[in-house]
NUDRENZA-592459 format. One record per residue (C-alpha): residue in one letter; x, y, z; chain. Coordinates in Angstrom, 1 decimal. Example, Ala and Ser with C-alpha at 12.3 -4.5 7.8 and 13.67 -1.06 7.14 Angstrom:
2
PT,resn,x,y,z,chain
PT,A,12.3,-4.5,7.8,A
PT,S,13.7,-1.1,7.1,A
END
This chain:
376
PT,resn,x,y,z,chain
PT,X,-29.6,6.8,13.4,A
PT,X,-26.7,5.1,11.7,A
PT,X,-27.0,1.1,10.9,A
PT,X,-24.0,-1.8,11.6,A
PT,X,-23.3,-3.3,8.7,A
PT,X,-22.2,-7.1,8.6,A
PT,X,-19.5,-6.6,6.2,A
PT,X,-16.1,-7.8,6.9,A
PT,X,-13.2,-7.5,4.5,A
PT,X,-11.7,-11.2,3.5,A
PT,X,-8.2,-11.2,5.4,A
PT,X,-4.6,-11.7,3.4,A
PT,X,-3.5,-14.9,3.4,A
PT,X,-0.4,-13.3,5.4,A
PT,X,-2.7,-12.1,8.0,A
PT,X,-4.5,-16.0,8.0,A
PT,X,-0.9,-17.7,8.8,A
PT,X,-0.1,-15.1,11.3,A
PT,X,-3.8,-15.8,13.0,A
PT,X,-3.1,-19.3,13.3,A
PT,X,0.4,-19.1,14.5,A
PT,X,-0.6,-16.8,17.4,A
PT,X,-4.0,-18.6,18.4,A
PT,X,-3.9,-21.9,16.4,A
PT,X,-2.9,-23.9,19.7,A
PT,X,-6.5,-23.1,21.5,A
PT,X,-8.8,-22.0,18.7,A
PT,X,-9.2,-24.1,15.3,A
PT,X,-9.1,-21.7,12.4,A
PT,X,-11.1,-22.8,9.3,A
PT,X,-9.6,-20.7,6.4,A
PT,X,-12.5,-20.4,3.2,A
PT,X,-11.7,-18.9,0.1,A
PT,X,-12.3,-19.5,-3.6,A
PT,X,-11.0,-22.8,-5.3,A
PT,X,-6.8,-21.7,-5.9,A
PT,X,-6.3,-18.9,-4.3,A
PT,X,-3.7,-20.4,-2.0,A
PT,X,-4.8,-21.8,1.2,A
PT,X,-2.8,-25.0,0.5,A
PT,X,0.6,-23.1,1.1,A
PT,X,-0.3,-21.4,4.5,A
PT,X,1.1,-24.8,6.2,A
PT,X,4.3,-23.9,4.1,A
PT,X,4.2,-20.4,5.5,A
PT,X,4.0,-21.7,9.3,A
PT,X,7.0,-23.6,8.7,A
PT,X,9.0,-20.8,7.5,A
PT,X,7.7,-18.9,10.3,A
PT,X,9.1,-21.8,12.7,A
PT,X,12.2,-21.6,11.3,A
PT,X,11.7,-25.1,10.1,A
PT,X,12.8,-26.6,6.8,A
PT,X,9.7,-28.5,6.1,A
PT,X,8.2,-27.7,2.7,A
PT,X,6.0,-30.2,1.6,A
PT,X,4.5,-33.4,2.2,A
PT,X,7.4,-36.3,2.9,A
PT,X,9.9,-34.0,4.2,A
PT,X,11.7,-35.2,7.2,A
PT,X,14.4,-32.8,9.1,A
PT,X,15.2,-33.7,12.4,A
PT,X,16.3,-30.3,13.5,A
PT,X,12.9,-29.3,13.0,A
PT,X,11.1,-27.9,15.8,A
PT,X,7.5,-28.9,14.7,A
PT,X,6.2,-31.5,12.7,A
PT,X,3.6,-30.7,9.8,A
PT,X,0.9,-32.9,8.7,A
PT,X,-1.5,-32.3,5.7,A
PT,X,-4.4,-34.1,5.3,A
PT,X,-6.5,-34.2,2.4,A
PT,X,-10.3,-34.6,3.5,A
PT,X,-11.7,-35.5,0.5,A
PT,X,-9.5,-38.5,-0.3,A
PT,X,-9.7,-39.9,3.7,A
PT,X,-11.4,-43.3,4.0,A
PT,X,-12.8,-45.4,6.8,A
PT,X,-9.9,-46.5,8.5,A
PT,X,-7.2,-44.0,7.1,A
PT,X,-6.9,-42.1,10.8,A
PT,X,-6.9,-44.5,12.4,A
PT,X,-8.4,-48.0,13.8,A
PT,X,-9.3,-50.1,16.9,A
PT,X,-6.8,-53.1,18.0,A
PT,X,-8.0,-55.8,20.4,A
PT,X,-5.4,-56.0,23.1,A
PT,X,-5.7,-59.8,24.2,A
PT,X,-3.8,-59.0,28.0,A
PT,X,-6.7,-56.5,29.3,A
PT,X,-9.3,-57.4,27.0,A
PT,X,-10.2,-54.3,26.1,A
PT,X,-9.4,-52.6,22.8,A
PT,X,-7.1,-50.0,22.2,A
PT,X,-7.3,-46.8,18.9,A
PT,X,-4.3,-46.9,17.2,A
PT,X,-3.3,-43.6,15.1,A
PT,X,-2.5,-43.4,11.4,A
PT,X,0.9,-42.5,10.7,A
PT,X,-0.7,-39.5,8.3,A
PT,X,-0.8,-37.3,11.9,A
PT,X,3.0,-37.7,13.0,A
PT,X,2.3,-38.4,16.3,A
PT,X,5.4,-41.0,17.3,A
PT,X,8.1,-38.2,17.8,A
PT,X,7.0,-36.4,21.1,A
PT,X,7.0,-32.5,18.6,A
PT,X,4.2,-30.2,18.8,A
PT,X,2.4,-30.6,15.4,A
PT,X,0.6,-28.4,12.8,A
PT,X,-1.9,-30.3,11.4,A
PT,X,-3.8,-28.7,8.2,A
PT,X,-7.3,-30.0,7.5,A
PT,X,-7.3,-29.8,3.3,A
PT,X,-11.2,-29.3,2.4,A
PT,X,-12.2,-30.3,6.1,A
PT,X,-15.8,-29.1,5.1,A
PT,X,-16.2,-31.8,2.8,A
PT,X,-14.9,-34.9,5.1,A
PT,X,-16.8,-38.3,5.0,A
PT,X,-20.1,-38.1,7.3,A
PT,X,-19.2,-41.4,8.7,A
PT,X,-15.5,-39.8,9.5,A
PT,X,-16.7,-36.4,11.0,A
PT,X,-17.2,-37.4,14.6,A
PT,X,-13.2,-38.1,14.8,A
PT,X,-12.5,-34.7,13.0,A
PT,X,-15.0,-33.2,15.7,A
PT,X,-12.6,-34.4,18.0,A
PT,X,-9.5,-33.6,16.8,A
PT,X,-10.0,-29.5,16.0,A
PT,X,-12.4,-29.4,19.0,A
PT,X,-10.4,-31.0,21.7,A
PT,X,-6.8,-31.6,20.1,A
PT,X,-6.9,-35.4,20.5,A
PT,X,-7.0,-37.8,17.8,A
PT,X,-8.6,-40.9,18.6,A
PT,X,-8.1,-41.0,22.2,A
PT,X,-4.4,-40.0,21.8,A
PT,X,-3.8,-36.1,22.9,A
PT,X,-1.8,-34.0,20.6,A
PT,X,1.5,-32.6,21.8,A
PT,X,1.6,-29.5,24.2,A
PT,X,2.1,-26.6,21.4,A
PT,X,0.2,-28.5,18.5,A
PT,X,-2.3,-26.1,16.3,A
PT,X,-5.2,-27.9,13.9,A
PT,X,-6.1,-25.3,11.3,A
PT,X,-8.5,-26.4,8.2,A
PT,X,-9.5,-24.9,5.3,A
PT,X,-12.6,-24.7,2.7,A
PT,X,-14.4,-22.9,0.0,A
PT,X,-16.9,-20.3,0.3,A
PT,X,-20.3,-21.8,1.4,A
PT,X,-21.7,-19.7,-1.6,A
PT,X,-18.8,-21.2,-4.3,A
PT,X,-21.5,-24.0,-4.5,A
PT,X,-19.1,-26.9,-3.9,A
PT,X,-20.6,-28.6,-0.8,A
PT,X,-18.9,-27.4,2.0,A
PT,X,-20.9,-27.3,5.1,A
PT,X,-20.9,-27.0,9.0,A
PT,X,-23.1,-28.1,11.6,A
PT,X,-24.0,-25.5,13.8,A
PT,X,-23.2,-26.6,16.5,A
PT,X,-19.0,-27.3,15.3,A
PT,X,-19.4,-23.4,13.4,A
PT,X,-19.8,-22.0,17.1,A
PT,X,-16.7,-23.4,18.2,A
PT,X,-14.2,-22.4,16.3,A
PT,X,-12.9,-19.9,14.5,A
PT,X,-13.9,-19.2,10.6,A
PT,X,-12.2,-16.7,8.5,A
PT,X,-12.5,-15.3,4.7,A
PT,X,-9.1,-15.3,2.7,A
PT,X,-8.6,-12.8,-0.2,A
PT,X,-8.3,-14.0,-3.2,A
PT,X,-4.7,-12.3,-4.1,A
PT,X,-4.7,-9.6,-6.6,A
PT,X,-2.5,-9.3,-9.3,A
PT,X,0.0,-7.8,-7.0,A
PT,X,0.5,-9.7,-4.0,A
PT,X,0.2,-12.5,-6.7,A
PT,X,3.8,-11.3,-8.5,A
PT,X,5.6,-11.5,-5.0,A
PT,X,4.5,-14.4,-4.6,A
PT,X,5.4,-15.7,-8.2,A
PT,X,8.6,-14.0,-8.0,A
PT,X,9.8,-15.6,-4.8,A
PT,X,8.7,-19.1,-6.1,A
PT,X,10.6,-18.0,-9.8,A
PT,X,7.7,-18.1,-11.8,A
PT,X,8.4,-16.9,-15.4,A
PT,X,8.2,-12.7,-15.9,A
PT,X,6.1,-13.7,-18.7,A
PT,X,2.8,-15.4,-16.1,A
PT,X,3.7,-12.1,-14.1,A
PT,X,4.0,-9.8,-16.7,A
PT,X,0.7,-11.2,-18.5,A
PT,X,-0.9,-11.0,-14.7,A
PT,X,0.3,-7.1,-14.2,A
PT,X,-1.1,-6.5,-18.2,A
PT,X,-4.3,-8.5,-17.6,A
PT,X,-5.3,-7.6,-13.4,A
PT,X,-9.5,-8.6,-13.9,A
PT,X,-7.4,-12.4,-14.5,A
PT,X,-7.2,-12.4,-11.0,A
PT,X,-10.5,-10.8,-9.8,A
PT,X,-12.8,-12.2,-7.5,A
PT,X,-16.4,-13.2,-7.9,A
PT,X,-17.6,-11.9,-4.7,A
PT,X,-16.0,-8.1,-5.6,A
PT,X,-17.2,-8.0,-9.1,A
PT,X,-20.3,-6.0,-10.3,A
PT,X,-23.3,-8.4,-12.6,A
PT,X,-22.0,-6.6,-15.5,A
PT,X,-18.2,-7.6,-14.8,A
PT,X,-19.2,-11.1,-13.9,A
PT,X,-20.9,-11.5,-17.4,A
PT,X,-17.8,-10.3,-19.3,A
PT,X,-14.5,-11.9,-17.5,A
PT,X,-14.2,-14.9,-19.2,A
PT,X,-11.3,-15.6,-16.8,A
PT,X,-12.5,-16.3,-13.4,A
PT,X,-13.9,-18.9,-11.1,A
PT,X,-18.0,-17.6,-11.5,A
PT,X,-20.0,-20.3,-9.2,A
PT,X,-22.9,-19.5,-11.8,A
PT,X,-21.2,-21.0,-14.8,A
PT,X,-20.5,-24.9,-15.0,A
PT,X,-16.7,-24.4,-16.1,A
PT,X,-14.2,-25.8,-14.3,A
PT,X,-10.8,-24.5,-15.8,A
PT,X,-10.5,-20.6,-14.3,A
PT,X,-7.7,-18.4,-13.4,A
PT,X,-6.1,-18.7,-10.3,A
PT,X,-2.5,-18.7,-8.8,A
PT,X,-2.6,-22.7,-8.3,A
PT,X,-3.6,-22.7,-12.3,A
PT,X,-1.3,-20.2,-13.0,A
PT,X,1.6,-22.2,-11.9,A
PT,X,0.2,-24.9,-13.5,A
PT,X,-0.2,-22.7,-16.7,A
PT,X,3.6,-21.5,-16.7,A
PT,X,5.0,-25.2,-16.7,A
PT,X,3.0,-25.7,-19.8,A
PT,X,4.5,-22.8,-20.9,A
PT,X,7.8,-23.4,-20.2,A
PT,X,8.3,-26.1,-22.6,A
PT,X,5.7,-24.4,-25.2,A
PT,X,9.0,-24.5,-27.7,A
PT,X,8.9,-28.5,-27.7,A
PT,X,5.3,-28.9,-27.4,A
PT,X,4.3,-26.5,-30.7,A
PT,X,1.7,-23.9,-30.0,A
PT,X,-1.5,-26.0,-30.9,A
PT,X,-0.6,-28.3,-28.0,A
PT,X,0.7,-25.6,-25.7,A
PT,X,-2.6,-24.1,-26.3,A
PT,X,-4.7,-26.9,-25.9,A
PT,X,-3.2,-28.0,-22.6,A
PT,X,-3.5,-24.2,-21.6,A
PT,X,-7.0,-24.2,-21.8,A
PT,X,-6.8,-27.3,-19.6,A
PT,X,-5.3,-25.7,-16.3,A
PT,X,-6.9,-22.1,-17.1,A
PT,X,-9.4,-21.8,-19.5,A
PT,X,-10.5,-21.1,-23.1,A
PT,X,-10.1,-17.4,-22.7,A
PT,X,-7.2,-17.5,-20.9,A
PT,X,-5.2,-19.8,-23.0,A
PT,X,-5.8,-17.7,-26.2,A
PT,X,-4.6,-14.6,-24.5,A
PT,X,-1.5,-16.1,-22.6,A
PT,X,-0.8,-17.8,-26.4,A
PT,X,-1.1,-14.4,-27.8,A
PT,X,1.4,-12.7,-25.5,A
PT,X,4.0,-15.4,-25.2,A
PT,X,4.5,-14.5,-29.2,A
PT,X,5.6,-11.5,-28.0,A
PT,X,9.0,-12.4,-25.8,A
PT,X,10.7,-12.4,-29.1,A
PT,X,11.0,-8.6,-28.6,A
PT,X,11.8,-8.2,-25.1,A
PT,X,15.0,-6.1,-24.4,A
PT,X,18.0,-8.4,-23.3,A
PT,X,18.7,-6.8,-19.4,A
PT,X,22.1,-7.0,-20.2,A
PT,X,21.9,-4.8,-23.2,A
PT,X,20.0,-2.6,-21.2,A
PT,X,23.1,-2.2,-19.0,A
PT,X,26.1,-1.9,-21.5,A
PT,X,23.8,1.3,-23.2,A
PT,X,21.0,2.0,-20.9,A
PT,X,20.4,5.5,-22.5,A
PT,X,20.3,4.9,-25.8,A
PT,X,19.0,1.1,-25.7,A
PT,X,15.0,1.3,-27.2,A
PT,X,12.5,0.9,-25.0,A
PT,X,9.3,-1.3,-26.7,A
PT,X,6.2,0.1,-27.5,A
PT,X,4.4,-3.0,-26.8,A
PT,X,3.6,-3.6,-23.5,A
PT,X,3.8,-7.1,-23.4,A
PT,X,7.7,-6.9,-24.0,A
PT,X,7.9,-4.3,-21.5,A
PT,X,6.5,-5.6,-18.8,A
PT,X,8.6,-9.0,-19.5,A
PT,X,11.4,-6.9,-19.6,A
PT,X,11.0,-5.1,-16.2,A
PT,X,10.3,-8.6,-14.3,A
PT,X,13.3,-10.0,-16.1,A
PT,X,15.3,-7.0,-14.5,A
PT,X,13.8,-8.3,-11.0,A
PT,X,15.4,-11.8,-11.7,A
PT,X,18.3,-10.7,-12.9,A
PT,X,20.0,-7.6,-11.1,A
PT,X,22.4,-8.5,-8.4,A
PT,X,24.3,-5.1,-7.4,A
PT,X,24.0,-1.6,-6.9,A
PT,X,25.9,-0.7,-10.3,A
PT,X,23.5,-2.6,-12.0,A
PT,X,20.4,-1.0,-10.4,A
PT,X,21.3,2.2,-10.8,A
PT,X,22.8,1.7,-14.7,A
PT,X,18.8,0.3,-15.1,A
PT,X,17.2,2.7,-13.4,A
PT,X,18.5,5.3,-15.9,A
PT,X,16.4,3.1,-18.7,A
PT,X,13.1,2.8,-16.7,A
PT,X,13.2,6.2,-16.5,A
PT,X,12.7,6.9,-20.0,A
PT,X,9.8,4.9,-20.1,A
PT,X,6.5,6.9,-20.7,A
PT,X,3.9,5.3,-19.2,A
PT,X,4.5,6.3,-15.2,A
PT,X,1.9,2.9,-14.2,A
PT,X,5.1,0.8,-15.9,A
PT,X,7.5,2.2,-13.7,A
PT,X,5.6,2.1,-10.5,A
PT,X,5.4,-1.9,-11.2,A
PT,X,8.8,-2.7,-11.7,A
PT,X,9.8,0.1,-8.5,A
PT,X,7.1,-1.8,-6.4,A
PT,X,8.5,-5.1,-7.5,A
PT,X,12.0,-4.6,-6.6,A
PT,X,11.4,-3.1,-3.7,A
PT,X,8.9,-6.0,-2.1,A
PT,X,11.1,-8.9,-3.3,A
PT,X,13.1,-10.7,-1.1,A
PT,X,15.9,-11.1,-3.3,A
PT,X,16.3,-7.2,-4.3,A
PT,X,14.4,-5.4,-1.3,A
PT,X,17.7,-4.6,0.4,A
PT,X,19.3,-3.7,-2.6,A
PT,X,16.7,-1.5,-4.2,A
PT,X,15.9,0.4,-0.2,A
PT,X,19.8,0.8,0.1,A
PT,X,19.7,3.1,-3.7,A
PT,X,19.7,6.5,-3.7,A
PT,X,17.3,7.1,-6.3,A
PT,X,15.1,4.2,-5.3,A
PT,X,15.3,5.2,-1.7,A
PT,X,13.6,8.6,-2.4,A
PT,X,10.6,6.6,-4.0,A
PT,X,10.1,4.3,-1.3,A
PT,X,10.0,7.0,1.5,A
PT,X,7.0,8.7,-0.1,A
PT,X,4.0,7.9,2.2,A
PT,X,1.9,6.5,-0.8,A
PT,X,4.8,4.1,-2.1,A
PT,X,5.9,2.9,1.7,A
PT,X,2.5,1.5,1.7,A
PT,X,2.5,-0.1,-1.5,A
PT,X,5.1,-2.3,-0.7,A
PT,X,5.0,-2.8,3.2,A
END
């Protein structure tokens, strides 16, 4: 007799913004995850999706098909959604929305519900409403509108809960945490420094989740988000960003702030190994060196200038010459896990993707069966 087990894998956070774009108009989807992992940008990603130019918060575009509202559940206040008005003709009294949901111009809407799990009791029966029924106050949403909210895990230890009753009636989904490789598309589209992605690629267990790791691992990563420890500076992609800003101006700073500040946005452990490999740019291999001489130009032994290197070439190639000059380099690189990064890479971003498919040589990697799915 063979047993049902209840395990479901935690969903990409592609997948998530592709859920609620197809059902977020009749079902409310409420996105958990770990603190950081992303869930934050998946209103970003329906934008793109709608072919809208709405980024963030306070962007206005007329052209816009939708309009996009984010509220923050934790900061919401009696009153902040909205309020009751006396009207004097009927005597009766009217609910007047917050201008927070965008209500005034007629669009459908995609409202995102930041930390909707931990929203003011007193404020919950309007929230009820609003992902439940689609009406906010007693003002309906526009035909096409999607609510979608997000959380952290129940088990992260944070306070976010559910009545029962709400649970049954829409629809909750596990997000991935990203790994250290859908984290370096994402930090190369939104130009993070090679050195964050490199470190990332040299260091993967940075970006390791709780729920995957074994007691033993747990006890040793010093780097992650562990709802058993009190710490509250971790590794994650919204620290990371965080972390490469530091970073970025570590040459005006000096290295005991840069450090100090590190360990700030992600941790002790972190901060001393980021500080350790940032020493070693200074030996990184100019790209365009690589391409005046790209056979007899060294390649470093250290991997931390290697790596840099490679993602630099990601930022930097713009034609097929190039490609093909560099190409000649990476191959003499020994290590075979080094060139299946920066191949990978190359071929997933959206910058070089069409370059690096269109190459002969790169071509012939990416139809192998066990590369096409690497990077698709």
């Amino acid at each position: 007799m063979s047993l049902i087990t209840n395990t479901i894998e935690p969903t990409s956070i592609n997948d998530v913004a592709r859920l609620i774009q197809e059902v977020g108009d009749d079902i409310t989807v409420i996105v958990e995850s770990e603190p950081g992992c992303g869930k934050t940008s998946i209103l970003k990603m329906l934008a793109e999706a709608n072919g809208d130019e709405w980024r963030k918060d306070g962007d206005v575009y007329p052209n816009d098909t939708h309009e996009y509202a984010y509220i923050d559940c934790c900061t919401v206040g009696d009153g902040d959604m909205g309020t009751m008005i006396p009207v004097m003709e009927s005597r009766t009294m009217d609910f007047f929305v917050s201008k927070l949901l965008k209500l005034t111009s007629g669009k459908p809407i995609i409202i995102m519900l930041d930390e909707f799990l931990k929203v003011n009791k007193l404020l919950k029966p309007m929230f009820t409403k609003l992902i439940l029924e689609r009406v906010a106050g007693d003002r309906p949403l526009s035909k096409g509108s999607k609510v979608f909210a997000t959380s952290n895990n129940s088990s992260d230890g944070v306070n976010d809960t559910i009545e029962a009753h709400v649970g049954n009636r829409v629809l909750r989904i596990q997000m991935a945490k990203p790994d250290h490789i859908v984290f370096n598309l994402w930090a190369t589209k939104n130009k993070l420094s090679a050195l964050i992605r490199s470190w990332v690629t040299f260091k993967p267990n940075a970006l390791h989740s709780y729920k995957t790791c074994t007691p033993a691992q747990l006890l040793t990563n010093e780097f992650i988000f562990n709802p058993s420890k009190p710490a509250v500076t971790f590794v994650s992609p919204r620290s990371l960003e965080k972390a490469d800003r530091v970073l970025s101006k570590r040459t005006v700073l000096g290295e005991t702030l840069t450090k100090a500040a590190l360990a700030g946005v992600v941790g002790p452990a972190a901060a001393e190994s980021l500080m350790m490999f940032a020493r070693l740019d200074k030996d990184l291999v100019p790209v365009p060196v690589i391409l005046k001489d790209p056979e007899t130009t060294p390649v470093p032994t250290s991997v931390g200038p290697l790596l840099m290197t490679l993602f630099k070439a990601v930022d930097e190639l713009t034609n097929q010459d190039e490609l093909t000059r560099f190409l000649k380099w990476v191959g003499r690189i020994e290590s075979s896990e080094y060139r299946e990064v920066f191949y990978a890479m190359i071929c997933s971003s959206a910058r070089t993707a069409r370059m690096a498919r269109q190459n002969a040589q790169m071509n012939e990697w990416f139809t192998k069966e066990e590369n096409y799915k690497i990077v698709n």
